[in-house]
Kinemage of the C-alpha trace (Angstrom):
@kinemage 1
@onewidth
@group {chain A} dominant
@subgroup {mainchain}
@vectorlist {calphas} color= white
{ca unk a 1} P 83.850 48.286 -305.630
{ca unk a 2} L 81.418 45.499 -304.647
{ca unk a 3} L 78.096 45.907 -303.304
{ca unk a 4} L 75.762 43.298 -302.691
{ca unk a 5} L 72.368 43.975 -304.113
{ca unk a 6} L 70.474 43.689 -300.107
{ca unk a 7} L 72.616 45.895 -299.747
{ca unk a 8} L 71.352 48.979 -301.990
{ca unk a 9} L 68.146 47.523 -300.854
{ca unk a 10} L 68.689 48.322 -297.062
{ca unk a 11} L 69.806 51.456 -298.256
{ca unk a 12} L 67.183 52.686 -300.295
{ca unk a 13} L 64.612 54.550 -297.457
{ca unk a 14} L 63.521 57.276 -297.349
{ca unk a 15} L 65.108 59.202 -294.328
{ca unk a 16} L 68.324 57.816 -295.774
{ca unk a 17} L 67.915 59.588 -299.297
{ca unk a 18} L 66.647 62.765 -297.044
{ca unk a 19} L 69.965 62.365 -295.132
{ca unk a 20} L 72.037 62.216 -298.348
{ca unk a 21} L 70.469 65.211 -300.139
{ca unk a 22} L 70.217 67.567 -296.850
{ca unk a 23} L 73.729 67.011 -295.576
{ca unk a 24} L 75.547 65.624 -298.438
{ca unk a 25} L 75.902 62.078 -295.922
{ca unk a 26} L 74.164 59.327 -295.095
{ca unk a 27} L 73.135 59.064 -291.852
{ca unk a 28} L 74.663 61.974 -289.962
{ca unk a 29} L 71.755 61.828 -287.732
{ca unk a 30} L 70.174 58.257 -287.301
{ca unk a 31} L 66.461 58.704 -286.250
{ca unk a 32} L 64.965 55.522 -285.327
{ca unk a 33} L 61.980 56.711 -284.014
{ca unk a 34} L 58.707 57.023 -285.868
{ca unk a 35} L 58.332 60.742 -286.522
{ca unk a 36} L 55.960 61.889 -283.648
{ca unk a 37} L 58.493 60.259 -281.193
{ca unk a 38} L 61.654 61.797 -283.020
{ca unk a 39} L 59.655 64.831 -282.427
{ca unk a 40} L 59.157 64.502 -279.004
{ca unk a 41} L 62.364 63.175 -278.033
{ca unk a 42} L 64.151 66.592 -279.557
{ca unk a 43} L 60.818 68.564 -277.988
{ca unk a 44} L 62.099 67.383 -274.474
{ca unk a 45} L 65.872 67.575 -275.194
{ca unk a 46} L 65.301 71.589 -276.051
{ca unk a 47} L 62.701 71.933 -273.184
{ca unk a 48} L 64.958 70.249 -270.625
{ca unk a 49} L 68.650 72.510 -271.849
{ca unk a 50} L 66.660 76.101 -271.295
{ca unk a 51} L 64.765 74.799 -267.944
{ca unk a 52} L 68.252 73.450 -266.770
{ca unk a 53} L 69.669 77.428 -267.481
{ca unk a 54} L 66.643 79.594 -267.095
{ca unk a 55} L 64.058 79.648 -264.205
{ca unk a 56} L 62.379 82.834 -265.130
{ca unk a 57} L 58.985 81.580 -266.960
{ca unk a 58} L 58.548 84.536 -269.153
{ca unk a 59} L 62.396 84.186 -270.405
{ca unk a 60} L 61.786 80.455 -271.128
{ca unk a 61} L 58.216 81.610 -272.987
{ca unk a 62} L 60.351 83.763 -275.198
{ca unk a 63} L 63.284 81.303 -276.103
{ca unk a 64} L 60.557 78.718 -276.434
{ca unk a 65} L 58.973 81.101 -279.076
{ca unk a 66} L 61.670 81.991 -280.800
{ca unk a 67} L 63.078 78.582 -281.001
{ca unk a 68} L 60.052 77.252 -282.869
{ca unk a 69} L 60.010 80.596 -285.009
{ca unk a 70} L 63.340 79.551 -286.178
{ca unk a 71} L 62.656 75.707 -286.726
{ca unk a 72} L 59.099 76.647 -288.490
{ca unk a 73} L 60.663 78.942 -291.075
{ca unk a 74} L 63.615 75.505 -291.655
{ca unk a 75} L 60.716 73.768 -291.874
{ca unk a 76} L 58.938 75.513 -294.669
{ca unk a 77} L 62.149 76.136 -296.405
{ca unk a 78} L 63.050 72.612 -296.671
{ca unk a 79} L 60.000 72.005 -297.726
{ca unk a 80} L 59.794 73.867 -300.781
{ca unk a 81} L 63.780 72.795 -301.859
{ca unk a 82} L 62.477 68.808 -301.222
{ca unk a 83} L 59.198 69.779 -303.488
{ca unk a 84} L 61.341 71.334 -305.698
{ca unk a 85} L 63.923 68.622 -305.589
{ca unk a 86} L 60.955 65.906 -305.870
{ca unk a 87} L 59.677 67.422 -308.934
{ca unk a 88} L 62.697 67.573 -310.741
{ca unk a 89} L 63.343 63.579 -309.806
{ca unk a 90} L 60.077 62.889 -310.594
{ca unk a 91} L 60.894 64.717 -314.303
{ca unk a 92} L 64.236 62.658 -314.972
{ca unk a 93} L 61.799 60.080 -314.198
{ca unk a 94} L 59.289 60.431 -316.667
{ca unk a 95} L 61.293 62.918 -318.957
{ca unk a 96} L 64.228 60.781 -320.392
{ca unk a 97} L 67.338 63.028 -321.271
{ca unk a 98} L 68.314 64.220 -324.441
C-alpha cells in the first residue's frame, strides 16, 4: 500500500495517536475543539440530557455528582496507563532492542 509522506505527516498528532491507543481506531471521536471547549461542549451536552429528564434539583445534584465521580476516577486511570504507556515509548526510544 501507498502512502504519501503529508500524509503520515497529517496523521501524526497527538489526539490522533491518543485515539489509536485508547480505542484501538483512529478517530472514533473527532474533537476539533481546543480542550477547554471540548470540555464544555460535553459539560453542556450532560447538563442539558438530565435537566431535559429530571426537574427535581437535589436529584440532578446527585447525578451531577456521581457523573463526575465516575469521569474523575477514568480520568486518573487513563492517566496512569498513558504515563505508563509514555514511559515505555519513551524507553524503545532511547533503549534500542536487543
Amino acid at each position: 500500500m501507498f502512502y504519501n509522506i503529508s500524509d503520515i505527516y497529517e496523521r501524526a498528532n497527538l489526539r490522533k495517536i491518543c485515539e489509536l491507543l485508547l480505542n484501538g481506531v483512529e478517530d472514533s471521536h473527532e474533537l476539533n475543539g481546543t480542550c477547554e471547549e471540548e470540555i464544555e461542549k460535553a459539560d453542556k451536552e450532560i447538563n442539558d440530557i438530565i435537566c431535559k429528564y429530571f426537574k427535581d434539583e437535589e436529584l440532578i445534584t446527585d447525578i451531577t455528582n456521581s457523573i463526575f465521580r465516575f469521569a474523575d476516577v477514568y480520568e486518573k486511570m487513563y492517566m496512569e496507563i498513558g504515563l505508563k504507556c509514555g514511559l515505555l515509548l519513551a524507553k524503545d526510544l532511547i533503549i534500542p532492542n536487543d
